[in-house]
C-alpha positions in Angstrom: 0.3 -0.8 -5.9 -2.3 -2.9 -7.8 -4.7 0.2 -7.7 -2.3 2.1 -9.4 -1.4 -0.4 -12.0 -4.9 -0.8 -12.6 -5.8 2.3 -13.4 -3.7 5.4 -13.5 -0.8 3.3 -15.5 -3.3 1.9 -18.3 -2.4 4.2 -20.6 1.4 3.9 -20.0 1.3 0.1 -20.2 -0.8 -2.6 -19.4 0.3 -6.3 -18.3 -1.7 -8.5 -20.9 -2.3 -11.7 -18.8 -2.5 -13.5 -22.3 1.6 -13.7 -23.4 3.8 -15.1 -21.4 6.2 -12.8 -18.5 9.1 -13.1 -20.7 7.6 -11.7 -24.2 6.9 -8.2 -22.3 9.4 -7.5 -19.1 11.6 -5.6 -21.3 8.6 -3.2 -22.2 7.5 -3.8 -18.5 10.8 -2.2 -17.4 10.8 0.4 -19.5 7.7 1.6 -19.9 5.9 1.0 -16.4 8.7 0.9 -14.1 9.7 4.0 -14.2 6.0 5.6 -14.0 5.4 3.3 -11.0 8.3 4.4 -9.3 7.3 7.8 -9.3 4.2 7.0 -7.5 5.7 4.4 -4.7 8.6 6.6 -3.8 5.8 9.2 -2.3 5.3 6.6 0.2 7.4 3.8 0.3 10.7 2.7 -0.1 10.7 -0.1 -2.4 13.7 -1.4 -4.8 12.9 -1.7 -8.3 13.3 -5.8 -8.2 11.0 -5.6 -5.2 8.3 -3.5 -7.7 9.4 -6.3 -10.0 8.4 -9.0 -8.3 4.7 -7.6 -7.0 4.2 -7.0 -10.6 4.8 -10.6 -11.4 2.9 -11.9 -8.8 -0.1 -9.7 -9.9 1.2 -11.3 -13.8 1.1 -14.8 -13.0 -2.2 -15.0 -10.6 -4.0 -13.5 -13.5 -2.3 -15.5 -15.9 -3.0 -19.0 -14.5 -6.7 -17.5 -14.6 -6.9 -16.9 -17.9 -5.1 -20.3 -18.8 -8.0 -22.2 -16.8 -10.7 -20.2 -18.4 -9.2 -21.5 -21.7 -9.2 -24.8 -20.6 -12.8 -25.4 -20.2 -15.7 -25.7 -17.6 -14.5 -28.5 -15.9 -11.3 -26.5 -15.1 -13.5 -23.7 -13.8 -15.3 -25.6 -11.8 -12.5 -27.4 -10.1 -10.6 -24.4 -9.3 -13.3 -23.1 -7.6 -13.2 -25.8 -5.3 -9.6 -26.0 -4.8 -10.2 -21.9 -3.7 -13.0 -23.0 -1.8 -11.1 -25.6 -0.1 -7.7 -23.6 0.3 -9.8 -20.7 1.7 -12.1 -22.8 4.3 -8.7 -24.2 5.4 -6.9 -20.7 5.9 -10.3 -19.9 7.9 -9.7 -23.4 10.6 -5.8 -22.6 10.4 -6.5 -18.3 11.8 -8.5 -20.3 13.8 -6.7 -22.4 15.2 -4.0 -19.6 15.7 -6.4 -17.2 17.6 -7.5 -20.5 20.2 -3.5 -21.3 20.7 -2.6 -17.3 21.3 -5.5 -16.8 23.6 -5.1 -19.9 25.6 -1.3 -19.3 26.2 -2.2 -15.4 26.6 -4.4 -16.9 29.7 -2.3 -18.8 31.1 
């Protein structure tokens, strides 16, 4: 969906990541929604408030970017280690996952 969104959409609408979810869902609905629809219902069956919500996921991730870049450099540079950190610890928790499945898989 985000491929989509990012680029055969554009001209329809584009999310600015700069005003807040509220200022554009009306347009949102109007103006994307229905364009998007006609592209997932080739494939998937998705409601609308499903398409919704992936859309304001996408929204808000990109938002709370562009809020820290505003912030400063010290921002930056401690969001990149909280990603760091949160990513390392995804990595030790598959990890962990893979040891427990085999090991009960074994016995």
């Amino acid at each position: 969906m985000f491929i989509w969104v990012d680029s055969d959409l554009k001209d329809i609408f584009e999310i600015d990541i700069k005003i807040t979810w509220a200022e554009q869902k009306d347009e949102i609905i109007t103006k994307l929604l229905p364009a998007l629809r006609k592209l997932v219902d080739k494939r998937y069956k998705v409601t609308n408030n499903e398409l919704l919500k992936m859309l304001y996921g996408r929204w808000r991730s990109r938002h709370r970017e562009y809020n820290i870049r505003i912030q400063g450099e010290e921002k930056m540079k401690s969001n990149k280690r909280r990603t760091a950190k949160n990513s390392r610890m995804q990595d030790v928790r598959s990890n962990n996952k893979h040891i427990y499945n085999n090991n009960i898989n074994n016995n």
